[in-house]
C-alpha positions as CSV (number, residue, x, y, z in Angstrom):
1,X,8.5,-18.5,20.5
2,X,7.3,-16.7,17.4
3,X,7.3,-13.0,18.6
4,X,9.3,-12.5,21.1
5,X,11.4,-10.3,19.3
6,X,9.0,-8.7,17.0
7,X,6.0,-7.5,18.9
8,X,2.8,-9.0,17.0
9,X,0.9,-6.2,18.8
10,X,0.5,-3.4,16.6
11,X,2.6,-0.1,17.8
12,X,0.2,2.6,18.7
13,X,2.2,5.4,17.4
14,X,0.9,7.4,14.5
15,X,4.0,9.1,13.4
16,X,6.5,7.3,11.3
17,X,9.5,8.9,12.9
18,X,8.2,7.9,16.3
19,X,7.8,4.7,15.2
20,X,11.6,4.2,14.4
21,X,12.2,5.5,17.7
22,X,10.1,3.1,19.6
23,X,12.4,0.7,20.3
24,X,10.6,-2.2,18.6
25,X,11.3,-3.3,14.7
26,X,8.2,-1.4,12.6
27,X,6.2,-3.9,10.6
28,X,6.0,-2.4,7.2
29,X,3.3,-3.2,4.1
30,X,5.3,-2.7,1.1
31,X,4.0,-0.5,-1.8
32,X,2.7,-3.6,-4.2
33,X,0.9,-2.2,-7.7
34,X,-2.8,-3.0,-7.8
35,X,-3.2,-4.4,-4.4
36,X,-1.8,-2.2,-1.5
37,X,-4.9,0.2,-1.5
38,X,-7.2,1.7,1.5
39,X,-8.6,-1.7,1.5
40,X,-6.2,-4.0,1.7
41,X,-4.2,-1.4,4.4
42,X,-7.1,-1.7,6.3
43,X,-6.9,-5.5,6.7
44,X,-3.2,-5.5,7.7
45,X,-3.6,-2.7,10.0
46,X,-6.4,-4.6,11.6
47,X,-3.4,-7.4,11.8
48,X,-0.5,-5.6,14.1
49,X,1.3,-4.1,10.7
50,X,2.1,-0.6,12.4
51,X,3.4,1.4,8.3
52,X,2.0,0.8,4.9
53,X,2.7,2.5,1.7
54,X,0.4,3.2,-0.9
55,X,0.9,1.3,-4.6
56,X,3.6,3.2,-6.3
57,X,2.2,6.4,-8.0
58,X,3.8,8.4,-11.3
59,X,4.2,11.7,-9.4
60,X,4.1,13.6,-13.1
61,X,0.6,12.1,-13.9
62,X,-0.8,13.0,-10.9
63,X,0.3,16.4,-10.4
64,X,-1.4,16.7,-13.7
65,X,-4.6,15.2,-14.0
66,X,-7.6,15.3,-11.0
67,X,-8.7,11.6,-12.6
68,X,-5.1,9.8,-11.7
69,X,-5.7,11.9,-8.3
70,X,-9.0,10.0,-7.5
71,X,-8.2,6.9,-9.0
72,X,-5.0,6.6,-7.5
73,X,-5.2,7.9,-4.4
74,X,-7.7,6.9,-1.7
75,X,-7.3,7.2,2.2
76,X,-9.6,8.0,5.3
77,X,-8.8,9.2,9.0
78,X,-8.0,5.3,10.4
79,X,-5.0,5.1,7.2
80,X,-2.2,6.0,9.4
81,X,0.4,6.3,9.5
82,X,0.5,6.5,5.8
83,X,3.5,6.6,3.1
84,X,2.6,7.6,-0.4
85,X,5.4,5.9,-2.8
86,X,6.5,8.0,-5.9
87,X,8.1,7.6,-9.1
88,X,9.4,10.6,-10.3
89,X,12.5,11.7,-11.9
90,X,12.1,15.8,-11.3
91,X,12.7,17.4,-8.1
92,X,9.7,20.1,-8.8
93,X,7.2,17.7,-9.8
94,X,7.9,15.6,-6.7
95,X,7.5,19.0,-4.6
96,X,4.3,19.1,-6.3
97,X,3.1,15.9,-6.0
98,X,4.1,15.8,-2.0
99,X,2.3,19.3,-1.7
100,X,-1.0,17.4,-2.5
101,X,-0.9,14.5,-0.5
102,X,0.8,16.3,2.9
103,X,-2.8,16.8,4.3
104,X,-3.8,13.3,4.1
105,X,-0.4,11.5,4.3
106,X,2.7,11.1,7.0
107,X,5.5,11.2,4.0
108,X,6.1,10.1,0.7
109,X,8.7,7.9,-0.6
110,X,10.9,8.3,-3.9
111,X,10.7,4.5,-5.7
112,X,14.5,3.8,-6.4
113,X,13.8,0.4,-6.9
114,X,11.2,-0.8,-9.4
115,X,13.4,-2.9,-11.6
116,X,10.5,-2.6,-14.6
117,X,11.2,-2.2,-18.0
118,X,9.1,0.6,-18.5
119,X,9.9,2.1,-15.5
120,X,13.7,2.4,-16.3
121,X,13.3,3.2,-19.9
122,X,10.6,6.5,-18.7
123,X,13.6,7.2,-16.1
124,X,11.9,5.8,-12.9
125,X,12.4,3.2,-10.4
126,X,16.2,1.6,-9.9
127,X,17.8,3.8,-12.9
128,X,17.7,6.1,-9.9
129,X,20.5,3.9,-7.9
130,X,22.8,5.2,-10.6
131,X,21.5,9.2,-10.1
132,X,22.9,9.9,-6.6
133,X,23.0,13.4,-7.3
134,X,19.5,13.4,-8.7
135,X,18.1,11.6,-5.7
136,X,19.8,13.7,-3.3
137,X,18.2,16.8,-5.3
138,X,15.0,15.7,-5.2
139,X,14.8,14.8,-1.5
140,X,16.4,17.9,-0.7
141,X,13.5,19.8,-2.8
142,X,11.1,18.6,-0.8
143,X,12.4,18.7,2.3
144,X,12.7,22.6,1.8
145,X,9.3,23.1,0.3
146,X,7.3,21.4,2.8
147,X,6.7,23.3,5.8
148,X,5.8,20.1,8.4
149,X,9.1,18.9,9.8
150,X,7.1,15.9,11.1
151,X,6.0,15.2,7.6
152,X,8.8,11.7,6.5
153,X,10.4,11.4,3.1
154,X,12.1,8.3,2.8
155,X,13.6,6.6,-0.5
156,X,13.7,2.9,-1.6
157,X,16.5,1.1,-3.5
158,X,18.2,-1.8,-4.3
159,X,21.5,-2.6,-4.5
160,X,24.8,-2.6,-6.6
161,X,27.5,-5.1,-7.4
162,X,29.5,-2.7,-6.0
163,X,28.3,-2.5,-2.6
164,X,30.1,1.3,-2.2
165,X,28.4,2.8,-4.8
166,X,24.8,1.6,-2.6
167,X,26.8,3.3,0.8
168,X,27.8,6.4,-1.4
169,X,24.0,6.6,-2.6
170,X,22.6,5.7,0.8
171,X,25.0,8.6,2.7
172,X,24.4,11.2,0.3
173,X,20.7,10.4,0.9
174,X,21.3,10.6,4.6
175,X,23.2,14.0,4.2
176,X,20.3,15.6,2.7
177,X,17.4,14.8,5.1
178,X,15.9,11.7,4.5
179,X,14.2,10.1,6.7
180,X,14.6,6.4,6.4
181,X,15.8,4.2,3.2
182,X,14.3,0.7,2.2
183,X,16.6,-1.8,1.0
184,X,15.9,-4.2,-1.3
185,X,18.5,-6.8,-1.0
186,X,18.8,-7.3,-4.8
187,X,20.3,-5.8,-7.6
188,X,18.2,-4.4,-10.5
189,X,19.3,-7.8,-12.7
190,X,18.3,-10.1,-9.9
191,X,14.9,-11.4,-10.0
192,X,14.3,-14.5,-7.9
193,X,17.7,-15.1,-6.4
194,X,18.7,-15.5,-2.9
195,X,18.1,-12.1,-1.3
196,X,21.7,-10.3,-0.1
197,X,21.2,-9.8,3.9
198,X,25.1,-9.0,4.2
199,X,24.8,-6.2,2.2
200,X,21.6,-4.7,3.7
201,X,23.9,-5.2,7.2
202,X,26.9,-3.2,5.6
203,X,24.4,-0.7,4.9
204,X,22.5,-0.5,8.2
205,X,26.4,-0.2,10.0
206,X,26.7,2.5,7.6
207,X,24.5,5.0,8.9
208,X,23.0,6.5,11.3
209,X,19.4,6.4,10.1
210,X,16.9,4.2,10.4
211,X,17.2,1.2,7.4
212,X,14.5,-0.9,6.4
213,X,15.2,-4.4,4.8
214,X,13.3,-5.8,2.4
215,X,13.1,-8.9,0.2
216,X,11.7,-12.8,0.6
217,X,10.3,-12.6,4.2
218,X,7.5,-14.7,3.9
219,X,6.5,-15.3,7.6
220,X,7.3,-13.8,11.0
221,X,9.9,-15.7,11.8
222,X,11.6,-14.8,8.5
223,X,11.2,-11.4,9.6
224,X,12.8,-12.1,13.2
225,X,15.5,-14.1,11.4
226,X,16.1,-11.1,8.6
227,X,16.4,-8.2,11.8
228,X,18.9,-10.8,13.6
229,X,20.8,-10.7,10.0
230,X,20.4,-7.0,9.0
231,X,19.9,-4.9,12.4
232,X,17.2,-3.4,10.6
233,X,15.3,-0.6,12.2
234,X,12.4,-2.2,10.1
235,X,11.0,-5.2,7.9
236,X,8.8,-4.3,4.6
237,X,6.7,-7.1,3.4
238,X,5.4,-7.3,0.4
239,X,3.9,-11.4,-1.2
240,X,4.1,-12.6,2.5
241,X,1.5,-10.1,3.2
242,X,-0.7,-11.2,0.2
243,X,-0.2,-14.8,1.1
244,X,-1.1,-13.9,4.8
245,X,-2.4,-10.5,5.5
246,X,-2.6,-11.6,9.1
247,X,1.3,-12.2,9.3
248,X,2.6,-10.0,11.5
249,X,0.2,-10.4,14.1
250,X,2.0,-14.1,14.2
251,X,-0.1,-16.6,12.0
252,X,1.7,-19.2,10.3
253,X,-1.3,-19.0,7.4
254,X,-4.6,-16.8,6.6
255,X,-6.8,-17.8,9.8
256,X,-10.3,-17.8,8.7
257,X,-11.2,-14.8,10.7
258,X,-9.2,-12.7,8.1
259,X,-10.9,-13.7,5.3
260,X,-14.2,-12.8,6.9
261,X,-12.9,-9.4,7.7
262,X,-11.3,-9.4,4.3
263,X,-14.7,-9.6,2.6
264,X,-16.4,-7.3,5.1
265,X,-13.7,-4.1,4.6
266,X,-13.7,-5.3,0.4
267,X,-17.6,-4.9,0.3
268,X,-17.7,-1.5,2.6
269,X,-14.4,-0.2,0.7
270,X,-16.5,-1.6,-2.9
271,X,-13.2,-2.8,-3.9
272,X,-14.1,-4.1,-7.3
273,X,-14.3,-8.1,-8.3
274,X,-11.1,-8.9,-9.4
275,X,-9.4,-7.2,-7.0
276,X,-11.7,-8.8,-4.3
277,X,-11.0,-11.9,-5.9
278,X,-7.3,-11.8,-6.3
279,X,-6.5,-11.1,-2.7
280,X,-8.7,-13.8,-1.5
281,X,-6.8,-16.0,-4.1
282,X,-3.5,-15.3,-2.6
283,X,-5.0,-15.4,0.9
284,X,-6.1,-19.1,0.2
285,X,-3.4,-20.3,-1.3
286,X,-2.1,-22.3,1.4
287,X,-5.2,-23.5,2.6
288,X,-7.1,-24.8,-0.3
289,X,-6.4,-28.0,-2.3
290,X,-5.6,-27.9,-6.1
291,X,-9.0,-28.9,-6.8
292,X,-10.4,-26.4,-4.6
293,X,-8.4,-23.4,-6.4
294,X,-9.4,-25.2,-9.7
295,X,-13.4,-24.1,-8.8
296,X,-12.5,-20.7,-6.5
297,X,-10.1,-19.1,-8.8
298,X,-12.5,-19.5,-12.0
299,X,-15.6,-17.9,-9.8
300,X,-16.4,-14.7,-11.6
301,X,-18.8,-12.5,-9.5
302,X,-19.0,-11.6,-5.9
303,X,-22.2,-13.4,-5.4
304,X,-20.5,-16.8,-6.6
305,X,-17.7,-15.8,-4.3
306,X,-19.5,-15.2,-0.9
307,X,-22.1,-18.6,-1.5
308,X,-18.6,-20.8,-1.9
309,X,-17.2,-19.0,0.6
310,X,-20.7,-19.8,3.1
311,X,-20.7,-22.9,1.6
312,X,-16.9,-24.4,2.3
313,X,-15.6,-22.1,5.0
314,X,-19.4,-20.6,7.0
315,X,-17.9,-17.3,6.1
């Protein structure tokens, strides 16, 4: 039975830490560029997932400029518990960055992951893997400068060949303060291979905090299957969630109710079109025939959405 191991009831708890402690796996939103805004956290919220994290944000532009702060950073009292994901590569300017978003947030997390070319070449993402030291420096920074002990900072990496050098990072990490660590069960070469559950296992034996797998978990049974694998503390989705927003709450696909409250938190939120559109794109993937995509996914206003939607679906 889907869910018997992995509650599909959202956990009530508002802090993260608490949530690790709760005895149950924590059903994480991943940070996803673009598309896990207030919104869209709304919707899975709405749909038992008990963490999300914000799109990944450079901490450097927006310790500098108020515009990046507005444009990328949006909440409201019902967002929690809340991560705000970082790229950064200086232990002050993450300070800074954490200092502004500790009022409105539960923690921030340091991306050590994003295998992007532009990332790596500015310094960012999964370069990081390589910068224990570094990483260790900037969680310790802001642990010390932040006064809330309640407030989380957790990192998220993948992994290396060499599955030591991943321990080394992930226990220097640990010796520091952090809070939790993400683990993306892939190296920073591997794109769409099979994702490496052993080595997120070595890891999770390896410590003593919580660890949070991540990669390919597409449904909740993947997700039950993945904690059986990994003893993770946690499970971050990412596509799954697109594809399914109501996932965790134990839906094999987007139940129409979804979509209905997808359009009713995208019009309150004033998400704009394409964003509007591309979610309900994903969401419908499953559902939809090729020739139905061929007429949805060309639609190009809200108004032409909603009537097919009414028309098709009496949403």
């Amino acid at each position: 039975m889907i869910g018997d191991i992995i509650e599909t009831k959202q956990c009530q708890l508002k802090d993260p830490m608490d949530l690790f402690h709760s005895g149950q796996v924590v059903k994480i939103c991943a940070p996803m560029v673009r598309y896990s805004k207030l919104a869209f956290r709304t919707l899975v919220r709405k749909y038992s997932c008990d963490l999300c994290y914000t799109p990944m944000i450079v901490a450097a532009d927006f310790v500098r400029s108020a515009k990046a702060r507005d444009s990328e950073f949006t909440t409201n009292k019902g967002d929690h518990p809340l991560i705000v994901q970082f790229a950064a590569k200086e232990a002050q300017v993450l300070c800074d960055a954490a200092r502004i978003v500790c009022p409105f947030a539960d923690g921030i997390d340091l991306n050590c992951g994003c295998p992007q070319r532009w990332a790596m070449s500015e310094g960012y993402g999964a370069c990081l893997i390589n910068k224990p030291e570094l990483v260790r420096d900037m969680v310790r920074h802001v642990r010390n400068q932040i006064d809330n002990p309640r407030f989380s900072v957790s990192i998220k990496i993948r992994i290396h060949e060499d599955l030591k050098r991943t321990v080394d990072l992930c226990q220097k990490a640990e010796a520091t303060g952090v809070s939790w660590i993400t683990v993306h069960g892939r190296s920073v070469e591997e794109r769409h291979q099979p994702v490496h559950y052993d080595a997120i296992k070595i890891i999770k034996q390896s410590m003593s905090i919580p660890i949070v797998a991540n990669g390919d978990i597409k449904t909740l049974k993947d997700a039950e299957n993945v904690h059986h694998l990994t003893g993770a503390d946690g499970i971050m989705v990412a596509r799954g969630l697109l594809a399914n927003p109501a996932m965790f709450a134990g839906y094999e696909e987007t139940p129409l109710k979804c979509i209905q409250d997808w359009v009713d938190i995208a019009l309150e939120h004033g998400t704009p079109f394409t964003c509007f559109h591309h979610h309900l794109m994903y969401m419908m993937e499953r559902i939809t025939s090729k020739q139905e995509k061929k007429v949805f996914n060309v639609l190009s206003s809200t108004s032409a959405v909603l009537d097919y939607l009414n028309d098709h679906y009496g949403v």
